[in-house]
N, C-alpha and C positions, 0 to 999 in steps of 0.2 A: 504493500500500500504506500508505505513511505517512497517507496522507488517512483511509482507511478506520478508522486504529488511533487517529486525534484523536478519529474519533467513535465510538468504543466506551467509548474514555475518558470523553468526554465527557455520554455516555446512563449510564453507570455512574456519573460523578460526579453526573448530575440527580437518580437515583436516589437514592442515600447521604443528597442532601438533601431528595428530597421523603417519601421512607418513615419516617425519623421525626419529622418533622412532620405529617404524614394518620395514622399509627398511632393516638394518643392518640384523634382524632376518631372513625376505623373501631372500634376499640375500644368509645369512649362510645355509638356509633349500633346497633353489633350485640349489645350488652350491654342495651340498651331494650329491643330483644326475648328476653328471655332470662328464663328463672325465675329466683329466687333459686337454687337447687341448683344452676342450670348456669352460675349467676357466679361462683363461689364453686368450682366442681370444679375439682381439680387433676389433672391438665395439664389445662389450658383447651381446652373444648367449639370444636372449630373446628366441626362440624356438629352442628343443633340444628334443634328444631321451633319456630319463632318465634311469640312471645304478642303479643296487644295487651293485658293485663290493668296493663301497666306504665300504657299512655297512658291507659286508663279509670282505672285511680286514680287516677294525676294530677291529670285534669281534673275525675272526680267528688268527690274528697275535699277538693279545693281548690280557691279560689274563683280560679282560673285569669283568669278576662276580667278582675274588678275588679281582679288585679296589673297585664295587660297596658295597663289604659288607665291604672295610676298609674305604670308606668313610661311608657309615652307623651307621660304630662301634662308629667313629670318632662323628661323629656330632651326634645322638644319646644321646653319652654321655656327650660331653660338654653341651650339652642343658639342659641334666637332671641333672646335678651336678651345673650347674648357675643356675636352678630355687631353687634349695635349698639352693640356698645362696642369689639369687640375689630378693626372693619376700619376704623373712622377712626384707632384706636391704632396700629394696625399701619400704614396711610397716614403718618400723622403722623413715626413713627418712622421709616420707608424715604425719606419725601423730605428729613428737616429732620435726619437722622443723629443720633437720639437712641437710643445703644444703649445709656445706662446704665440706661433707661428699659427696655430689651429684655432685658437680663443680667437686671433685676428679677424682671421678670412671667415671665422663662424659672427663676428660683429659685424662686417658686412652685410652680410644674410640678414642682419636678425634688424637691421638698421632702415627705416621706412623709404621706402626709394621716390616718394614724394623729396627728400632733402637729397638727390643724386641731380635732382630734376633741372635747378638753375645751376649748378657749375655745367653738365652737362651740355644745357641751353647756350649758354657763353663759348665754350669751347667749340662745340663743333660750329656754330654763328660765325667767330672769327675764322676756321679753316675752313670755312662754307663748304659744311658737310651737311646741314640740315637736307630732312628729305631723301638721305641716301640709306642705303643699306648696311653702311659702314658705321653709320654713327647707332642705326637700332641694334645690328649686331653686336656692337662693346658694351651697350646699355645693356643689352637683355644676360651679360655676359656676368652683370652685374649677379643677377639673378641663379644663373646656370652652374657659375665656377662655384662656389661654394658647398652646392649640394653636392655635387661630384665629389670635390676633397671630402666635406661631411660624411657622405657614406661612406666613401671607398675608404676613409681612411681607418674607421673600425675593421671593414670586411679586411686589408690587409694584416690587419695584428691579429685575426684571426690563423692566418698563412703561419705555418712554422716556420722557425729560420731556420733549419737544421736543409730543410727543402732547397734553399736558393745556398748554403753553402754545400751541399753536396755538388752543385753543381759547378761554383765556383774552385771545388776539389778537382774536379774532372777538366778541368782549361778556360770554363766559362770565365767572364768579366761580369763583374754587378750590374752591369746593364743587358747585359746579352741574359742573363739569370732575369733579370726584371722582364724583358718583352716574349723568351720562349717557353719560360717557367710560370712565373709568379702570374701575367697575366691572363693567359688560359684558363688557372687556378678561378682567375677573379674573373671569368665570364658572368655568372649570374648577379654580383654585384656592379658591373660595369652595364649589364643588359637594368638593373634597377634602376641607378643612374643616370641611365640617358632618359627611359621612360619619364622619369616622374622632373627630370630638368625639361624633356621638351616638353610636357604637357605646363608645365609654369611658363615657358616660354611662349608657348600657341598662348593662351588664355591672356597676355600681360595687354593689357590697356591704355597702363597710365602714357607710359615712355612711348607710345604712338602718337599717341594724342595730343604731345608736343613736338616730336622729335618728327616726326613725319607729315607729310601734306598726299595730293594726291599719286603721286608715284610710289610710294613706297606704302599707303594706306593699308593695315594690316585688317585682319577678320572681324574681330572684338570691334573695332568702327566703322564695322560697318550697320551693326545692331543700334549705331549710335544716330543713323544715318534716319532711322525711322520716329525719330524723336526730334518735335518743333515745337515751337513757343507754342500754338495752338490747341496741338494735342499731340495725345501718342496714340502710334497706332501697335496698341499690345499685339494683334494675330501676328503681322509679320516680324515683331520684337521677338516673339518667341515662335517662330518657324526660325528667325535667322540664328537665332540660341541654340535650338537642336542640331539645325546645319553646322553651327561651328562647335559643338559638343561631340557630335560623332565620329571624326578621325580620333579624336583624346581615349573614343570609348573603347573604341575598334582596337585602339594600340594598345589600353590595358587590359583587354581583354585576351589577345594573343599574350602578352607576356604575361599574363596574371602570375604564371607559375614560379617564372623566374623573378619577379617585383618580389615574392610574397619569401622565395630563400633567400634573396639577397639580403634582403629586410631581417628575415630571423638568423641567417648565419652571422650577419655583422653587428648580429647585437650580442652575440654569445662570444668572450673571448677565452684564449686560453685551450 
């Protein structure tokens, strides 16, 4: 009896935490199909005659692909420009125990990128870089580089070092041990890493919203795009939501598995 009342408890507490959590999303996805009148009725429309006039304006009114390949470009690149910085940093840091160096680059992070915004503003202004991909890529890099050291630098001190000196017994060099050894090792922590930097990066708004105009206009503004002194128009606010929620979904969905080891190997050390 007692067994049976753990798991009543237990499917009731699952509950409590996944209902509002999925709400906000169920809400945004069935609101896409919805006219303005049945967004906006009160008591809310639980049965309705579902439109696609949301997703055609979206994608006809706005130039939808040219956002999708400048966030692409964008986040793409700062990913692969912070892994080449940020897993010999994060290496560096887990074997030679330089954490003041890790407190650092974790203040960065933890630091509102609202206050990155005007030195930013100024600097790429004077090398008139505004509007280019150069300047969203180092901003968002802001964002990228640190999560990368941050994980990866637990999942390394995970690694025994007995592993990369074996190797360095047999003729290896400490770098030749780091890229044919040690890395491999740290695939599922390098596949966490990218996922959950690039989904921060797809998702980032702010650093668009100044740093770019319409050349480089990334996804996240385009949703902005349905918003006027007048009104908003919520169905395509959230048809262009779901549009730009589902490559994030799709990706963590394919890596769920390796997101969810990297995550628990690199928090176990020793």
């Amino acid at each position: 009896m007692k067994r049976y009342i753990r798991k009543i408890l237990f499917f009731i507490l699952i509950i409590a935490i996944v209902v509002p959590l999925l709400f906000p999303f169920v809400w945004m996805l069935s609101s896409s199909f919805k006219t303005q009148v049945d967004i906006v009725a009160w008591p809310p429309k639980l049965i309705f005659s579902p439109t696609l006039q949301n997703y055609k304006r979206v994608f006809s009114e706005q130039n939808f692909l040219k956002y999708f390949v400048n966030s692409s470009i964008i986040g793409i690149s700062s990913v692969f420009f912070s892994l080449l910085m940020g897993l010999p940093a994060a290496f560096s840091i887990a074997r030679f125990g330089q954490k003041k160096l890790s407190i650092f680059i974790l203040i960065a992070r933890l630091m509102p990128g609202i206050s990155f915004l005007m030195p930013w503003y100024i600097i790429f202004s004077r090398l008139r870089l505004m509007d280019s991909y150069v300047a969203l890529i180092l901003s968002h890099m802001l964002i990228t580089l640190p999560i990368i050291v941050w994980i990866m630098e637990s999942y390394f001190e995970t690694i025994p070092l007995e592993i990369e000196e074996s190797a360095m017994v047999d003729g290896a060099t400490r770098q030749r041990a780091f890229l044919a050894i040690v890395l491999p090792i740290a695939a599922p922590g390098i596949v966490t890493s990218i996922t959950l930097s690039f989904i921060f990066s797809w998702n980032n708004f702010m650093f668009a919203q100044v740093l770019s105009m319409e050349r480089t206009k990334t996804l996240p503004l385009a949703i902005y795009n349905f918003v006027s002194y007048a009104e908003v128009d919520w169905g395509a606010v959230m048809a262009a939501a779901v549009a730009i929620m589902a490559p994030a979904i799709i990706l963590t969905m394919i890596f769920q598995k390796y997101v969810v080891q990297g995550l628990t190997m690199g928090a176990v050390k020793g």
